[in-house]
N, C-alpha and C positions, 0 to 999 in steps of 0.2 A: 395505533393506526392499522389495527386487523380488518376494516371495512372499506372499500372502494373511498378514495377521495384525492383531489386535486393535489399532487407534492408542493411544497413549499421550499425544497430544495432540494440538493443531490440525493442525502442520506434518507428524504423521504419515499423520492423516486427507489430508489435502489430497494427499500423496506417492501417496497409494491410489491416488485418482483420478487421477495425472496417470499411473499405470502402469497402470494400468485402459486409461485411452483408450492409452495404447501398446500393450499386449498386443493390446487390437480391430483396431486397424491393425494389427498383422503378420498377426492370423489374417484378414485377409480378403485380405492380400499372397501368405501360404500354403495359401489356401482349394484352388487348383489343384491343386499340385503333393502336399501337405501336410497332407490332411484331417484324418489325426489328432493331428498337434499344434498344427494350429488348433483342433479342439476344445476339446484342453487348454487353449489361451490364452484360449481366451473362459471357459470355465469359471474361470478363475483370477481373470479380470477381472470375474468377475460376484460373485466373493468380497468381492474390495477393494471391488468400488461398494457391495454389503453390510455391509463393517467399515465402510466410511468415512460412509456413509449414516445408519446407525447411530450412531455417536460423536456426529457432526455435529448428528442430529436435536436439538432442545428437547424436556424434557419434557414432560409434557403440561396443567402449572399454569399459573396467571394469568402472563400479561404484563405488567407495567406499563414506563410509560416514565417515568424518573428523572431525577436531575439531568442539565443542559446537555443535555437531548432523548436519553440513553444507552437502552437497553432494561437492565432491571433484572427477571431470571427472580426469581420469587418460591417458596416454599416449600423445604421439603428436600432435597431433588434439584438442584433447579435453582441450587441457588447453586454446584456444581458443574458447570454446563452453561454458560457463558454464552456459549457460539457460537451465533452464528447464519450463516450461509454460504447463500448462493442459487447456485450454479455454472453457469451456460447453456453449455452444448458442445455444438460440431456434430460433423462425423464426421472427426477431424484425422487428419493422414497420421503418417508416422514422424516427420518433422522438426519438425512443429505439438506434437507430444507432448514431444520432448527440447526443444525451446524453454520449452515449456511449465515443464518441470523446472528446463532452468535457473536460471527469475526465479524460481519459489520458492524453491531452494536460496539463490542469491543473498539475497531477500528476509528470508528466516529468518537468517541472518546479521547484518542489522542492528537485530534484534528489535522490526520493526514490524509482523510477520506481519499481527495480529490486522487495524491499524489499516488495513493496506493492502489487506487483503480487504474490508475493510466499504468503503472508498473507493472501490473496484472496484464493488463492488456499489450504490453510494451513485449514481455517474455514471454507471451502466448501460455500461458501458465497450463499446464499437462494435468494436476491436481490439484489437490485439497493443502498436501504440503507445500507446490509451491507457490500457492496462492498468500500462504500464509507467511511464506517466505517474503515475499515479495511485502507484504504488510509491512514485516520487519525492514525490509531495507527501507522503504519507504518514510517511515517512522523515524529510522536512525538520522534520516537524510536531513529529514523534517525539524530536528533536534539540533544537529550538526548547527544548521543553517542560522536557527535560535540563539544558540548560544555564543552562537560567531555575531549576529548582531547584536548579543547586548557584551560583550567583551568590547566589540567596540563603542558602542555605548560611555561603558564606564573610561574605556584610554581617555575620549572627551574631556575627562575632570583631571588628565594629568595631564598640566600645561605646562609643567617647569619639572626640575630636578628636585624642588622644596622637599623637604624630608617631612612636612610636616603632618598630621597624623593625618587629615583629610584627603591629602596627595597618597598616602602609604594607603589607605583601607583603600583608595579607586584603583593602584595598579596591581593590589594583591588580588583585588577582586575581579579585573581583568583577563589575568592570568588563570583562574582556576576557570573562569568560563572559558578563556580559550583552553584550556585541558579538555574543560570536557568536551569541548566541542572536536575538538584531536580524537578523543576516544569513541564520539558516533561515527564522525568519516571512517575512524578503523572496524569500528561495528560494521558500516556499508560495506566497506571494502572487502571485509570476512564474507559478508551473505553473498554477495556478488561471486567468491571465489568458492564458498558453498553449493550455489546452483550449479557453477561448471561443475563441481566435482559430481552430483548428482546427477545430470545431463550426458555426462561424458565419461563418467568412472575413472577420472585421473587419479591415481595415484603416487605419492610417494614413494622412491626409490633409494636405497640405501647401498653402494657395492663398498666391499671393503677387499684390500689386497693386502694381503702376508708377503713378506719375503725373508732371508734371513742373510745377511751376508758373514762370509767365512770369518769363523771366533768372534763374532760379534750375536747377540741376543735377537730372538725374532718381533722383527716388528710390523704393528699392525693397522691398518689405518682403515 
């Protein structure tokens, strides 16, 4: 989808703009030499920021905000709509634009698009690391959530205490999804305490005290 065209979804919309801002970088690379197929890139780019603008937008009914703090578009339309995207871009070169591309592509791969645009947006993201950051949490979140619903899934199949092999493979396999689902929430909870640490420069503090008391060995903590 390198060519102006109607999105068919988030990840299309979003593709717009990250070939938008690359077509602007080449046409001001070929603005010299190039003038008229800089024109044409910007023209083409001014398409995609139009599709994807467009897609992107919210209707134009009531907003409410619904369960666990979500935004919940209300009326006919909008329950079709329920992006929201705020995108800050400054004026990226060639390599800011295909980076760019990449961690969506990436991202849309592990079907947390949505989750990890609203994070982006959620921690006002400063850069490229914690844009990326924020992927990961997102991801981990996405995972957690996953394997927490088919943990319980599988308890489903264990109706009694019966020892019998069908009963033992549903609560063994229970169990390890909920691990792993224990280990993405500790995965969030790390990138979560990763940002502060990058934000903030907290660090780790260690004070130790000696003391030695009379005829006795010194000790040290």
């Amino acid at each position: 989808m390198s060519r102006p065209c109607i999105p068919k979804n988030t990840a299309d919309a979003l593709r717009q703009q990250v070939y938008a801002a690359r077509n602007l970088a080449e046409a001001n690379a070929l603005e010299a030499n190039e003038p008229t197929q800089a024109r044409w890139l910007r023209l083409e780019a001014n398409d995609m920021e139009t599709y994807a603008e467009n897609f992107l937008a919210l209707p134009n009914e009531k907003i409410e905000v619904g369960a666990a703090g979500e935004m919940v578009p209300t009326g006919e339309r909008a329950k079709d709509r329920p992006d929201l995207i705020d995108t800050v871009r400054s004026r990226p070169d060639r390599v800011t634009a295909r980076a760019s591309l990449a961690r969506l592509e990436l991202l849309a791969q592990t079907g947390a698009l949505d989750l990890a645009v609203d994070s982006v947006d959620t921690i006002k993201a400063r850069n490229s690391l914690e844009r990326m950051l924020a992927h990961q949490i997102a991801a981990a979140h996405g995972l957690a959530m996953k394997f927490a619903a088919k943990s319980e899934q599988m308890l489903g199949f264990v109706t009694s205490c019966d020892t019998t092999a069908r009963q033992q493979v549903a609560s063994i396999e229970a169990s390890r999804l909920a691990n792993s689902a224990a280990r993405m929430m500790e995965s969030f909870n790390q990138g979560l305490l990763t940002l502060d640490r990058l934000r903030n420069g907290r660090q780790q503090l260690v004070r130790r005290w000696a003391w030695q008391r009379p005829g006795r060995s010194k000790l040290l903590i």
